[in-house]
HTML snippet that shows the backbone in 3Dmol.js (N, CA, C, O; Angstrom):
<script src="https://3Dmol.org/build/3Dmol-min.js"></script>
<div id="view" style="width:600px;height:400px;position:relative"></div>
<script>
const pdb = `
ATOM      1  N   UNK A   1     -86.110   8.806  -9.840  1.00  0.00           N
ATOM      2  CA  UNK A   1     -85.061   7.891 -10.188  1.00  0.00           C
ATOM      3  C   UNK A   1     -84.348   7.466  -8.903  1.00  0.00           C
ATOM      4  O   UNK A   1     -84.059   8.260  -8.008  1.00  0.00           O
ATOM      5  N   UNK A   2     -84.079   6.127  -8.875  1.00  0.00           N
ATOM      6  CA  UNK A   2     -83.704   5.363  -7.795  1.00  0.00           C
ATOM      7  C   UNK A   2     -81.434   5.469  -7.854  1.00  0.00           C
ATOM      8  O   UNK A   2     -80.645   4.823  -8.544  1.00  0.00           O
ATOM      9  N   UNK A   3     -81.274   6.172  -7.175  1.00  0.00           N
ATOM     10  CA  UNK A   3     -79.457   6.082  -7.785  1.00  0.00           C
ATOM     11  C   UNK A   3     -79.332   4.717  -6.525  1.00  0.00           C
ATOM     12  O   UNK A   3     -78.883   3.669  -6.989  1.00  0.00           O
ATOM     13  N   UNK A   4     -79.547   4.707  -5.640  1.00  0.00           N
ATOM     14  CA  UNK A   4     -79.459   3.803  -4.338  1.00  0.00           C
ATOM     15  C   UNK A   4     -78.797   2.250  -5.255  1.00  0.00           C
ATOM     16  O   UNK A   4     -79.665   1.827  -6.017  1.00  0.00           O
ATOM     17  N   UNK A   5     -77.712   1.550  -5.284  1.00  0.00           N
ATOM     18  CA  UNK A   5     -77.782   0.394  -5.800  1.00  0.00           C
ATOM     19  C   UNK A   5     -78.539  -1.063  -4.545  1.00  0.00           C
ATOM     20  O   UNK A   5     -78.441  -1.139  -3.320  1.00  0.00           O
ATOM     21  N   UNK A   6     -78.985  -1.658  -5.179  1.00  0.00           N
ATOM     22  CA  UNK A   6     -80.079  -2.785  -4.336  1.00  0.00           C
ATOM     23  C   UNK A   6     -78.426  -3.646  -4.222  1.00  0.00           C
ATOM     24  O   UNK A   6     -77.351  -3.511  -4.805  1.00  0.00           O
ATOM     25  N   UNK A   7     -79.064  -4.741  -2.917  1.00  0.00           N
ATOM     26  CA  UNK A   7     -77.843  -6.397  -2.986  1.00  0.00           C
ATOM     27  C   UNK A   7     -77.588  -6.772  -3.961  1.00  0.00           C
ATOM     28  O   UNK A   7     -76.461  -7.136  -4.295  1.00  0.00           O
ATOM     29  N   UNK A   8     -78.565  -6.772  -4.643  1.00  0.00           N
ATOM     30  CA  UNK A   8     -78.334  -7.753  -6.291  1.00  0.00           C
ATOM     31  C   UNK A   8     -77.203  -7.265  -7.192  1.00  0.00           C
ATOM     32  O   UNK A   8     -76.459  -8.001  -7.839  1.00  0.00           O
ATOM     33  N   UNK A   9     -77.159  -5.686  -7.147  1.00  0.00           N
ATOM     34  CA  UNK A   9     -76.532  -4.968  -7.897  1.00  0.00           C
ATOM     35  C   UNK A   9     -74.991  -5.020  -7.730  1.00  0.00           C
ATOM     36  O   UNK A   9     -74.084  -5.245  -8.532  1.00  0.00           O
ATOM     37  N   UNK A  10     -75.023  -4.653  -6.033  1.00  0.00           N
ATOM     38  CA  UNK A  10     -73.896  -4.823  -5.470  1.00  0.00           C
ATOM     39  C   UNK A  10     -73.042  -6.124  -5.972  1.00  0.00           C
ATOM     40  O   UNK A  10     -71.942  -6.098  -6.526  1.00  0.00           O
ATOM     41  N   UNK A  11     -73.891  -7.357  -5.611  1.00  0.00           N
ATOM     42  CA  UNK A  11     -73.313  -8.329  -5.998  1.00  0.00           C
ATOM     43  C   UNK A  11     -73.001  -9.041  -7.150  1.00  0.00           C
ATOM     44  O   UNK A  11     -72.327 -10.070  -7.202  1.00  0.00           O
ATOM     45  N   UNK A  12     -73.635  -8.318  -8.269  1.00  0.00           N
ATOM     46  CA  UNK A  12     -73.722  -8.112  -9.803  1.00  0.00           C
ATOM     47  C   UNK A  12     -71.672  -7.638 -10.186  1.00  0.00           C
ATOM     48  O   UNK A  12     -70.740  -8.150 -10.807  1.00  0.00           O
ATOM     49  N   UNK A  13     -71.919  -6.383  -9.333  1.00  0.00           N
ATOM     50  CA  UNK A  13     -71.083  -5.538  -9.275  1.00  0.00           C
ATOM     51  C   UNK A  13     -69.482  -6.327  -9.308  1.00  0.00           C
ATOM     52  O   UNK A  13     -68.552  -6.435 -10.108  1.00  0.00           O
ATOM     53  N   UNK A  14     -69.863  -6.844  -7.738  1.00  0.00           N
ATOM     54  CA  UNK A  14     -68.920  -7.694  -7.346  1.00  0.00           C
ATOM     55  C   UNK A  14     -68.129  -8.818  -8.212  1.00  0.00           C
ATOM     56  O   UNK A  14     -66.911  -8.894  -8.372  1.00  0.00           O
ATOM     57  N   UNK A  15     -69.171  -9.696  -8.747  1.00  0.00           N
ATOM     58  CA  UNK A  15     -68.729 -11.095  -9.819  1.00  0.00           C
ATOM     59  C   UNK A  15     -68.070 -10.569 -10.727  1.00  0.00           C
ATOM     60  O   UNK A  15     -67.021 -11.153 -10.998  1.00  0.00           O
ATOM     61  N   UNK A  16     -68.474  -9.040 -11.703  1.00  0.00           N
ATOM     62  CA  UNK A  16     -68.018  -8.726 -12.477  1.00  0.00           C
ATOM     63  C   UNK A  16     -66.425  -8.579 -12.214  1.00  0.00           C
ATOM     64  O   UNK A  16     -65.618  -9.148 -12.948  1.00  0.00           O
ATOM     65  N   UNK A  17     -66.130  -7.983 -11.399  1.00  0.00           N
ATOM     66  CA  UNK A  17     -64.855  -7.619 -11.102  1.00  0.00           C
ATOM     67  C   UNK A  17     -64.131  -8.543 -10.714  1.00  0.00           C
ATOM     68  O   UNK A  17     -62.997  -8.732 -11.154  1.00  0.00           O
ATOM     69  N   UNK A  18     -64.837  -9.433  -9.601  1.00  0.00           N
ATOM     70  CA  UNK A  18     -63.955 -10.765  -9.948  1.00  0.00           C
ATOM     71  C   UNK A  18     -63.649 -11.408 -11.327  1.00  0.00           C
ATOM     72  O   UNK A  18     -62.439 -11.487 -11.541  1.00  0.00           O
ATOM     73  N   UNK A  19     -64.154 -11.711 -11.952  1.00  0.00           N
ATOM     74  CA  UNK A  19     -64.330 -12.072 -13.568  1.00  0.00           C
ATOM     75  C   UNK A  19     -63.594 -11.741 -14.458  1.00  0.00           C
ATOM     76  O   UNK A  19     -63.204 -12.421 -15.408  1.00  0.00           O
ATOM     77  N   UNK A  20     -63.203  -9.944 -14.022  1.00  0.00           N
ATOM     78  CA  UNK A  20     -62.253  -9.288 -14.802  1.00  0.00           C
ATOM     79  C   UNK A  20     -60.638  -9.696 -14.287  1.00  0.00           C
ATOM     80  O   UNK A  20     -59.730 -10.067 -15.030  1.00  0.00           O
ATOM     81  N   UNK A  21     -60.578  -9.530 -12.945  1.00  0.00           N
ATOM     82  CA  UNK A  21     -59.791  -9.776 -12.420  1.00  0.00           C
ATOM     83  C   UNK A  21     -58.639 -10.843 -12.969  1.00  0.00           C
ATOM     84  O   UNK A  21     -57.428 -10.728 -13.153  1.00  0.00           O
ATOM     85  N   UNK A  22     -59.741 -12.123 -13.174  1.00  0.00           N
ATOM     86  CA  UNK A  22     -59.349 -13.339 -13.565  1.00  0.00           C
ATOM     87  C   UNK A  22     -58.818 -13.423 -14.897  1.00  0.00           C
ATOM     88  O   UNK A  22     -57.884 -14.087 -15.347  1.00  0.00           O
ATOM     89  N   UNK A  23     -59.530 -12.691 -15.378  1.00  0.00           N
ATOM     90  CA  UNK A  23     -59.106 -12.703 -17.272  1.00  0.00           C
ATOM     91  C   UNK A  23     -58.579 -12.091 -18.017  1.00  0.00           C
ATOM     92  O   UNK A  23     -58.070 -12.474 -19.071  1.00  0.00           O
ATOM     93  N   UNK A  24     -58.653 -10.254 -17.254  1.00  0.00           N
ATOM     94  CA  UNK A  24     -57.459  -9.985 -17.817  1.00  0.00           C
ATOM     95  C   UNK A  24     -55.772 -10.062 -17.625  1.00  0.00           C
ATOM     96  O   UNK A  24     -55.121  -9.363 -16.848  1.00  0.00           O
ATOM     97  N   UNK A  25     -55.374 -10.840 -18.314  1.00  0.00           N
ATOM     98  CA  UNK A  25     -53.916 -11.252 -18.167  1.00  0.00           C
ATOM     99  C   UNK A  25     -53.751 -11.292 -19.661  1.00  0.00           C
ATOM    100  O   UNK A  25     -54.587 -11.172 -20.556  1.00  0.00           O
ATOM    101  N   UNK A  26     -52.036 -11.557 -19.706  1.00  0.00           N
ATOM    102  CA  UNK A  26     -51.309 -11.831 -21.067  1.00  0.00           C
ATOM    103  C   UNK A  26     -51.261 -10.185 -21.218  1.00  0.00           C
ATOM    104  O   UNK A  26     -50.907  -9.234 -20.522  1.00  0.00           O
ATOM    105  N   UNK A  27     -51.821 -10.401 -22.526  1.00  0.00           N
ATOM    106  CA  UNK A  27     -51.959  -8.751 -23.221  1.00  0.00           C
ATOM    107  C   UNK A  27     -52.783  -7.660 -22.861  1.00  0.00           C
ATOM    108  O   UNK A  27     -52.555  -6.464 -23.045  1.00  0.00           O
ATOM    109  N   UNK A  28     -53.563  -8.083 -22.438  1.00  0.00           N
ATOM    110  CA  UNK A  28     -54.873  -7.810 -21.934  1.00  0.00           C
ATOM    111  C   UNK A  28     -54.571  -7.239 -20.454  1.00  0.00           C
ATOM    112  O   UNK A  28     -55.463  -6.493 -20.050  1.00  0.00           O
ATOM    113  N   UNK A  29     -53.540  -7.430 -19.600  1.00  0.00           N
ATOM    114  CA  UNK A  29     -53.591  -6.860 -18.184  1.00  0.00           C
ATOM    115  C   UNK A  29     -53.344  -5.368 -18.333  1.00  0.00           C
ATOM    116  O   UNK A  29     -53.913  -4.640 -17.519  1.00  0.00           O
ATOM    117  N   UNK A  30     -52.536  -4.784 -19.310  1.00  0.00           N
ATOM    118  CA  UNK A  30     -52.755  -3.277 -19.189  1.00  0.00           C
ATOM    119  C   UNK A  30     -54.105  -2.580 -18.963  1.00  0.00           C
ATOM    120  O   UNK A  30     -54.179  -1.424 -18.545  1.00  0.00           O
ATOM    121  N   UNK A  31     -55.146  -3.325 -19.254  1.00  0.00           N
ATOM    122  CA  UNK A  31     -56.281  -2.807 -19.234  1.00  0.00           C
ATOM    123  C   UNK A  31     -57.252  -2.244 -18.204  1.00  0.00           C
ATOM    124  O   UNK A  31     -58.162  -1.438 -18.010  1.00  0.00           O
ATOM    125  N   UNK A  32     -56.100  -3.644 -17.407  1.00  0.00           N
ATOM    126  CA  UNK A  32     -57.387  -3.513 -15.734  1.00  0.00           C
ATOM    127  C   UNK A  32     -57.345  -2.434 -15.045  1.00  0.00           C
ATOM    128  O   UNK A  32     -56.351  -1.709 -14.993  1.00  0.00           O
ATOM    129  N   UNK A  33     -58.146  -2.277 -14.600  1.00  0.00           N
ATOM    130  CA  UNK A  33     -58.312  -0.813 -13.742  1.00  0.00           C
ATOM    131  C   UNK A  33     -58.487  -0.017 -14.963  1.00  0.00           C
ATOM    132  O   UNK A  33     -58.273   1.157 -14.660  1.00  0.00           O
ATOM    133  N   UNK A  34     -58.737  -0.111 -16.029  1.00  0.00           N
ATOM    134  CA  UNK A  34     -59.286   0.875 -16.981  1.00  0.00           C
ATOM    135  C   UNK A  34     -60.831   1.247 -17.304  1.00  0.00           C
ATOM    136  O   UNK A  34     -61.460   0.533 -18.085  1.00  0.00           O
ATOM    137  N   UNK A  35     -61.320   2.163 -16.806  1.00  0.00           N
ATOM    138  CA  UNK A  35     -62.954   2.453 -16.913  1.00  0.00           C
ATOM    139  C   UNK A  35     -63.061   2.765 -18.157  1.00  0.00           C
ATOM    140  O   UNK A  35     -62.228   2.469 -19.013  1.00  0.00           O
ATOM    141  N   UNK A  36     -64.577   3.675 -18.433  1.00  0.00           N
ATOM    142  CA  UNK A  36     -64.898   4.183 -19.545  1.00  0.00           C
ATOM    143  C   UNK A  36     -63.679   5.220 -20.131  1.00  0.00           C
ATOM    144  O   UNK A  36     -62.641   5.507 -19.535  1.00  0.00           O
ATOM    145  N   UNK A  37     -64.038   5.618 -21.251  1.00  0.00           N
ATOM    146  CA  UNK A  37     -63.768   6.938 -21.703  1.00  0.00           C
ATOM    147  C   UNK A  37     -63.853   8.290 -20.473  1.00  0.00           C
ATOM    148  O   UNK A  37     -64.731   8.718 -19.724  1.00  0.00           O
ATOM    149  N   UNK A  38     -62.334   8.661 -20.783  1.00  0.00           N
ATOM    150  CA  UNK A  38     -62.274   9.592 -19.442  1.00  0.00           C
ATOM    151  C   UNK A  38     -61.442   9.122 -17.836  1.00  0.00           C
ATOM    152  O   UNK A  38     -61.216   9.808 -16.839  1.00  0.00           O
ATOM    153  N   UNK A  39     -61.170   7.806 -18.109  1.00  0.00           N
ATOM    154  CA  UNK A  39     -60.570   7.396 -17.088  1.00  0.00           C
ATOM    155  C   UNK A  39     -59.240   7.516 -17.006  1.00  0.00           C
ATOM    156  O   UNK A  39     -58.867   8.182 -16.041  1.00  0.00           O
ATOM    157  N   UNK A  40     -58.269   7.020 -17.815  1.00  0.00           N
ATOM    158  CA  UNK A  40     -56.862   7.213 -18.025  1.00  0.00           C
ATOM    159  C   UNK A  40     -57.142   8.125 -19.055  1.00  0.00           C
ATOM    160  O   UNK A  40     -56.774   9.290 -18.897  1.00  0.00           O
ATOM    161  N   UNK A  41     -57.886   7.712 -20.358  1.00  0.00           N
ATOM    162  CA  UNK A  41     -57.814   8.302 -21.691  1.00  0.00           C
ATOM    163  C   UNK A  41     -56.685   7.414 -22.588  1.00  0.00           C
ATOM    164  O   UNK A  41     -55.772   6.675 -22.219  1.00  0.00           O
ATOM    165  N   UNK A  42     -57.081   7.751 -23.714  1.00  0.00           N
ATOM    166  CA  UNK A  42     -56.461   7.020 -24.810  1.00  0.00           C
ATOM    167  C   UNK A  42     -55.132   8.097 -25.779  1.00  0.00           C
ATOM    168  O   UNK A  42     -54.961   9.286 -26.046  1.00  0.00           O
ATOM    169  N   UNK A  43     -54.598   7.070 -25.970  1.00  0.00           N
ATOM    170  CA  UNK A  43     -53.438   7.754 -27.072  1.00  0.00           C
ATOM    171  C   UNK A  43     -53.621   7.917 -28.290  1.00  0.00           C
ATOM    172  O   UNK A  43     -53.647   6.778 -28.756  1.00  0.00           O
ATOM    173  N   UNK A  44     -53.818   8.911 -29.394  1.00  0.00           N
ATOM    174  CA  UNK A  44     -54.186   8.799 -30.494  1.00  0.00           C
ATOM    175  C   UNK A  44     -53.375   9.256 -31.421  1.00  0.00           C
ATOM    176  O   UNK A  44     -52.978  10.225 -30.774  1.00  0.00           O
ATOM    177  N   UNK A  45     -52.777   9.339 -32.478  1.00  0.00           N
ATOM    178  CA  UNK A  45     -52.265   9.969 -33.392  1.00  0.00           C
ATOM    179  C   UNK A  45     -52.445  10.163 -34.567  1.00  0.00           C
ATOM    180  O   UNK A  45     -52.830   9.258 -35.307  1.00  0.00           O
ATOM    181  N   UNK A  46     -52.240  11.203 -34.925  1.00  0.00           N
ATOM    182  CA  UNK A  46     -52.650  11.780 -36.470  1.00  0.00           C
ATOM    183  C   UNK A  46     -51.473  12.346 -37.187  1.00  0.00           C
ATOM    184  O   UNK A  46     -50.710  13.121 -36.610  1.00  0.00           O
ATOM    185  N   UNK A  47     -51.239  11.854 -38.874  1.00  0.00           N
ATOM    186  CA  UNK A  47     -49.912  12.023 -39.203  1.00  0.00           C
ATOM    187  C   UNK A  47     -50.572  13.483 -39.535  1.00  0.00           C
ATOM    188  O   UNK A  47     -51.781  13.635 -39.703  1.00  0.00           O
ATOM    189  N   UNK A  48     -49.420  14.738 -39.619  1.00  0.00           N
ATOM    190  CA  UNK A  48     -49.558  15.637 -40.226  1.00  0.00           C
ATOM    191  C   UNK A  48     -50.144  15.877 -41.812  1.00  0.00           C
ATOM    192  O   UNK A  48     -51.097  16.477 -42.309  1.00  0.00           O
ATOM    193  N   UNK A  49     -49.267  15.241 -42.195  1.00  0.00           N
ATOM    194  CA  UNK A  49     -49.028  15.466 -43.490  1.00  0.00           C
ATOM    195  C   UNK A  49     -48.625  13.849 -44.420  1.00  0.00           C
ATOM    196  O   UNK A  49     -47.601  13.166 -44.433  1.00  0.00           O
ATOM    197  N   UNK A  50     -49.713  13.726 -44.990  1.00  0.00           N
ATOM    198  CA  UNK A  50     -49.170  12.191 -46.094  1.00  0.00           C
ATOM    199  C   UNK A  50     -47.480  12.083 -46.015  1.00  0.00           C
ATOM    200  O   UNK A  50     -47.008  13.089 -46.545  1.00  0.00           O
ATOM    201  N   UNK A  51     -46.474  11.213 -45.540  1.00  0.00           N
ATOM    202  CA  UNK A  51     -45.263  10.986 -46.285  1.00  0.00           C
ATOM    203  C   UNK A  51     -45.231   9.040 -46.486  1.00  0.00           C
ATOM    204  O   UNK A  51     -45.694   8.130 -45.799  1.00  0.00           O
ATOM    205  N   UNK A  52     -44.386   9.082 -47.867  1.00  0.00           N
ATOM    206  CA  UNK A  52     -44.030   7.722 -47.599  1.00  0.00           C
ATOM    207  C   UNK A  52     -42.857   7.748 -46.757  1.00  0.00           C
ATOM    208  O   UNK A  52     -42.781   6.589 -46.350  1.00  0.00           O
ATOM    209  N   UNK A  53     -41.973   8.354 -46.300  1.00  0.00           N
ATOM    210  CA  UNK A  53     -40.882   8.337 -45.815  1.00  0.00           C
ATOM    211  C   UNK A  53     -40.881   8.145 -44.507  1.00  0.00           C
ATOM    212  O   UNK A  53     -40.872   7.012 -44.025  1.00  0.00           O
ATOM    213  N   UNK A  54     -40.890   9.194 -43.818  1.00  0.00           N
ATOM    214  CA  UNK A  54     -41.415   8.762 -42.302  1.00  0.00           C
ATOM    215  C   UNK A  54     -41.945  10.331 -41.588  1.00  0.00           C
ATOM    216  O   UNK A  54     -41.207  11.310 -41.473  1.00  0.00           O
ATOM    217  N   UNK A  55     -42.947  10.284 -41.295  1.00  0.00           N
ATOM    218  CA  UNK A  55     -44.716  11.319 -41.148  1.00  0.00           C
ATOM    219  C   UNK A  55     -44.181  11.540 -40.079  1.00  0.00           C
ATOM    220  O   UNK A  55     -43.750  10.702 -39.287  1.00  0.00           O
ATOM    221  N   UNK A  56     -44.167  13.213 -39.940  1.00  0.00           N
ATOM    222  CA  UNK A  56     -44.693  13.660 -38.477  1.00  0.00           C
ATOM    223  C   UNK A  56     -45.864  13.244 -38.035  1.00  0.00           C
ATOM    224  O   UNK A  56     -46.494  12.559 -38.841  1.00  0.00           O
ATOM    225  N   UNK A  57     -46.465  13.483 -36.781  1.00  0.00           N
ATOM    226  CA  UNK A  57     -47.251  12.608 -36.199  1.00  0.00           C
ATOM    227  C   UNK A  57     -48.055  13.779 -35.061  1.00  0.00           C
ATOM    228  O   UNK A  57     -47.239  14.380 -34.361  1.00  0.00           O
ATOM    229  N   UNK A  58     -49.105  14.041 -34.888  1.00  0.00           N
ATOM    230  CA  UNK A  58     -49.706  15.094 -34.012  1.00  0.00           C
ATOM    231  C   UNK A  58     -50.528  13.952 -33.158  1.00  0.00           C
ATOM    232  O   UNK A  58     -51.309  13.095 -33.572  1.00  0.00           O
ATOM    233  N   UNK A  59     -49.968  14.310 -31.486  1.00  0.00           N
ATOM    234  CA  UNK A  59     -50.234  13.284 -30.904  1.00  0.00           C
ATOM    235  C   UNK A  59     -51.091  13.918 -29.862  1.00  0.00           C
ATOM    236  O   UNK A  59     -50.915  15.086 -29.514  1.00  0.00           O
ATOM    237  N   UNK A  60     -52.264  12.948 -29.231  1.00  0.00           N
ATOM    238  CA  UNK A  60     -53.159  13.845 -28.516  1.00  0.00           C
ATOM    239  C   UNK A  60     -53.999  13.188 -28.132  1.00  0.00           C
ATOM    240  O   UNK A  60     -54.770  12.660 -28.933  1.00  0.00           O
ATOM    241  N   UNK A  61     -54.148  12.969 -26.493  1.00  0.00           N
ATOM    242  CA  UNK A  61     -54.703  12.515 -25.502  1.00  0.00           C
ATOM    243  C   UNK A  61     -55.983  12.833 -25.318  1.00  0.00           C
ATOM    244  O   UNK A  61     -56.435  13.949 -25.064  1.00  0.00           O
ATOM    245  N   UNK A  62     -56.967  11.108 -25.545  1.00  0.00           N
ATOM    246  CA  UNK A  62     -58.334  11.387 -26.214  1.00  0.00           C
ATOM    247  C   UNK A  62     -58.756  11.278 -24.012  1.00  0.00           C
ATOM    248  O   UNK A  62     -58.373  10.374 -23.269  1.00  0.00           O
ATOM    249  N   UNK A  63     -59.444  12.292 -23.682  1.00  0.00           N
ATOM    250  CA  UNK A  63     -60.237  11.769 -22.304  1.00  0.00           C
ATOM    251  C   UNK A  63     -61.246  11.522 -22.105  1.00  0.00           C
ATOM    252  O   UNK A  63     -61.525  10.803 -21.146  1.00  0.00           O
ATOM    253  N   UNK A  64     -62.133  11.991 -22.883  1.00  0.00           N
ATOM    254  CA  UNK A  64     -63.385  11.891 -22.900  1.00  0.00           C
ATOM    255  C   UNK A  64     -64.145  11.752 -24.210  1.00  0.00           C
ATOM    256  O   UNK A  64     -63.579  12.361 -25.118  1.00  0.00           O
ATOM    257  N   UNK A  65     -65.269  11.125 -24.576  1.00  0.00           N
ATOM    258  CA  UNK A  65     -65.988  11.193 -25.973  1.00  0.00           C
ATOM    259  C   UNK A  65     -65.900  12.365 -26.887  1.00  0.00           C
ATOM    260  O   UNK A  65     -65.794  12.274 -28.110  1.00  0.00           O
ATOM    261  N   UNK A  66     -65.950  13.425 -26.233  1.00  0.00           N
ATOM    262  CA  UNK A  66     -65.806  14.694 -26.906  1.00  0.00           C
ATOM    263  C   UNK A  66     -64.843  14.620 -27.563  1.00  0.00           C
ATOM    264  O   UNK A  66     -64.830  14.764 -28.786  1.00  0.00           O
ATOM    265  N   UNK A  67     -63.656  14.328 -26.695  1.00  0.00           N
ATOM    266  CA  UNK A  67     -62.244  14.221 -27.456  1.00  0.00           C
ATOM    267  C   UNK A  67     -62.363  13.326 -28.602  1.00  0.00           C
ATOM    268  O   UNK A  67     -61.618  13.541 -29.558  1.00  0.00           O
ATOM    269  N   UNK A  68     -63.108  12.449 -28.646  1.00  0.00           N
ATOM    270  CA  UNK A  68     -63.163  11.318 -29.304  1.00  0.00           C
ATOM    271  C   UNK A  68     -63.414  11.830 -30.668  1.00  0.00           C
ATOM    272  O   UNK A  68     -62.767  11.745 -31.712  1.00  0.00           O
ATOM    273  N   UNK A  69     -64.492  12.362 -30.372  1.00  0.00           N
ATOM    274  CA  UNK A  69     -65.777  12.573 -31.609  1.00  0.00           C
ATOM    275  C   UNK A  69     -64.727  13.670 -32.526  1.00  0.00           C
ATOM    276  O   UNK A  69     -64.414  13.496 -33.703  1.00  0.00           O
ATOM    277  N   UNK A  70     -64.214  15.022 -31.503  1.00  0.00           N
ATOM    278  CA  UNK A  70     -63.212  15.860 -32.187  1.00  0.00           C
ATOM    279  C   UNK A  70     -61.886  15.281 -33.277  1.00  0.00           C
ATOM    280  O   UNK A  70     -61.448  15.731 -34.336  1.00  0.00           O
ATOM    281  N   UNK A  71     -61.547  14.163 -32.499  1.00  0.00           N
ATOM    282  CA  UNK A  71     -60.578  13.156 -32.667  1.00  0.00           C
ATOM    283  C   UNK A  71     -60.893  13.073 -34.618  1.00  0.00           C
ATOM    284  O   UNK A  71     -60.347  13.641 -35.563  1.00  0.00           O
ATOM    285  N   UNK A  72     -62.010  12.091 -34.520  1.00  0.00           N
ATOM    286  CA  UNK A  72     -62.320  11.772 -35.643  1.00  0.00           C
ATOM    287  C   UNK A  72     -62.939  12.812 -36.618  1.00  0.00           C
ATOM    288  O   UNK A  72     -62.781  12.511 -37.801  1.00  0.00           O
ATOM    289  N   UNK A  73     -63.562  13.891 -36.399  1.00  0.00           N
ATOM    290  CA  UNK A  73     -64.444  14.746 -36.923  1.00  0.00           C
ATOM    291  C   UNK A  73     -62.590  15.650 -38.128  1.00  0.00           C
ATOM    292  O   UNK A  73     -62.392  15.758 -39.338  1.00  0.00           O
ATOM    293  N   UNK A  74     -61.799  16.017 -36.970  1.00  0.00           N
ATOM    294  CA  UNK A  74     -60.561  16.512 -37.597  1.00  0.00           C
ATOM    295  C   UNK A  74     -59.923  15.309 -38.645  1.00  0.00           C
ATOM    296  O   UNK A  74     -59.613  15.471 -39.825  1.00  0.00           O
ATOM    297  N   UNK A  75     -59.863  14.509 -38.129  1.00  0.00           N
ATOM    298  CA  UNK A  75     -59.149  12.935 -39.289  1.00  0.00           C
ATOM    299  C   UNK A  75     -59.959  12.687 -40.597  1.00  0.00           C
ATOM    300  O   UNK A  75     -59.471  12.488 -41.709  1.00  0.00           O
ATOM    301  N   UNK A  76     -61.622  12.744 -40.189  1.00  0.00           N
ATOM    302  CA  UNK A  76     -61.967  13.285 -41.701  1.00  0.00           C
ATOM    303  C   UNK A  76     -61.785  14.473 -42.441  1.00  0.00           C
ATOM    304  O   UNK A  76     -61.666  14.326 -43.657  1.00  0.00           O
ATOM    305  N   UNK A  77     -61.734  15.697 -41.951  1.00  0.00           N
ATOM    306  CA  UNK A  77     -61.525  16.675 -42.674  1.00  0.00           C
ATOM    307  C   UNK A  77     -60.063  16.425 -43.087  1.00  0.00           C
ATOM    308  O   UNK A  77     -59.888  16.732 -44.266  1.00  0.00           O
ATOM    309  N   UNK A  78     -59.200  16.061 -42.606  1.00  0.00           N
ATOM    310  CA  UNK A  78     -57.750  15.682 -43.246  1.00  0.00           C
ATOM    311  C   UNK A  78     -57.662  14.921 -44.587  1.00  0.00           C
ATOM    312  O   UNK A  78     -57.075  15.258 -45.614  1.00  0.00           O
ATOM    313  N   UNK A  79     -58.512  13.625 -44.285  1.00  0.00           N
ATOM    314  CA  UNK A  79     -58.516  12.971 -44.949  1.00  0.00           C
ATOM    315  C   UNK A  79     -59.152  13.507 -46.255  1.00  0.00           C
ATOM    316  O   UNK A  79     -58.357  13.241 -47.156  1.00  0.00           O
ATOM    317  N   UNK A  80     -60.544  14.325 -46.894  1.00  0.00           N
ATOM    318  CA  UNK A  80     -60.921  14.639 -47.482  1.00  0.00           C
ATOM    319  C   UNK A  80     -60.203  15.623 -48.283  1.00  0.00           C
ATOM    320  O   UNK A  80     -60.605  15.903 -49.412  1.00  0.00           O
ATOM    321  N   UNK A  81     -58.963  16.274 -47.675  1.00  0.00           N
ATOM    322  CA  UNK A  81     -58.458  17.407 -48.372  1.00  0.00           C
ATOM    323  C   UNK A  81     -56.594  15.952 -48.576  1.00  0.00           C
ATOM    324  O   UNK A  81     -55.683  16.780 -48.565  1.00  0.00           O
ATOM    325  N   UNK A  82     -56.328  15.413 -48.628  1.00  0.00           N
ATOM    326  CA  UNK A  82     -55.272  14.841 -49.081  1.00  0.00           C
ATOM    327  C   UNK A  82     -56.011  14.070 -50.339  1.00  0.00           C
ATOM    328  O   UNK A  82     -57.167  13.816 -50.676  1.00  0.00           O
ATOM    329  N   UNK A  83     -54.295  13.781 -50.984  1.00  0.00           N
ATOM    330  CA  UNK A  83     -54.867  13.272 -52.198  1.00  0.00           C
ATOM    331  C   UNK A  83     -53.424  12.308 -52.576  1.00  0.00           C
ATOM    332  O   UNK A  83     -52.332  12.565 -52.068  1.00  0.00           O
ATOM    333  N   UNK A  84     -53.630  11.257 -53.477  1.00  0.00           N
ATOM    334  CA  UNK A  84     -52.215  10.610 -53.790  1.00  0.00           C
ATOM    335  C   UNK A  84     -50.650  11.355 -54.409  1.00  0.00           C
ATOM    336  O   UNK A  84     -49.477  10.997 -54.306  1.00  0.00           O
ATOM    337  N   UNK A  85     -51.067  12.093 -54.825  1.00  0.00           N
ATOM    338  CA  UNK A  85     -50.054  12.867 -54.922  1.00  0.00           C
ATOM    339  C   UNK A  85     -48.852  13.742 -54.118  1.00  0.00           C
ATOM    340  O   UNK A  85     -47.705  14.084 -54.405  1.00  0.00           O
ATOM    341  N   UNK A  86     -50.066  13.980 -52.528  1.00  0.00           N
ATOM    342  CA  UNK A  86     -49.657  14.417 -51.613  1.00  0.00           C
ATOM    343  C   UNK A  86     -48.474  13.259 -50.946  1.00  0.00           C
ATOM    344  O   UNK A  86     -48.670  12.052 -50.807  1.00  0.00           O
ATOM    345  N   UNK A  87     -47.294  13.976 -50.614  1.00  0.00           N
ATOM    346  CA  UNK A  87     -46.111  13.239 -49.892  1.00  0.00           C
ATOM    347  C   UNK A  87     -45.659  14.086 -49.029  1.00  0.00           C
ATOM    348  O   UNK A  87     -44.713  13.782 -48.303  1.00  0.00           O
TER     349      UNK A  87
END
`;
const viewer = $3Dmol.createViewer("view");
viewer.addModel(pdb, "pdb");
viewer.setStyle({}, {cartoon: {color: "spectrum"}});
viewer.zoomTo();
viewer.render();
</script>
């Protein structure tokens, strides 16, 4: 396997980032300088407990896919054990 990047790549590389540069603005500029999963990481939250009133909230900094996958894997098991009754 070749890791070495060729000119082309480089300069692949390059346009892209110009490109981004250019476009993200408005709402969208928080973004820049944001890589994959794992770079800053994401904000996620999960209410504790069903309320209509106003839900505690378990909050927790996704960094990587793992986090991700955990993220969601726990939000279904939540979800499967609540029910409408629950407040």
């Amino acid at each position: 396997m070749n890791l070495i990047e060729t000119t082309q790549e480089l300069a692949f590389r390059a346009r892209v980032r110009d490109w981004m540069d250019a476009h993200l603005q408005g709402e969208f500029a928080p973004l820049r300088g944001v890589g994959p999963m794992g770079s800053r990481g994401y904000d996620a939250a999960l209410v504790k407990r069903p309320s209509r009133n106003s839900p505690e909230w378990q909050r927790r900094q996704l960094k990587s896919s793992a986090d991700a996958r955990d993220f969601v894997a726990d939000l279904k098991k939540k979800l499967a054990g609540w029910s409408d009754r629950d407040e």
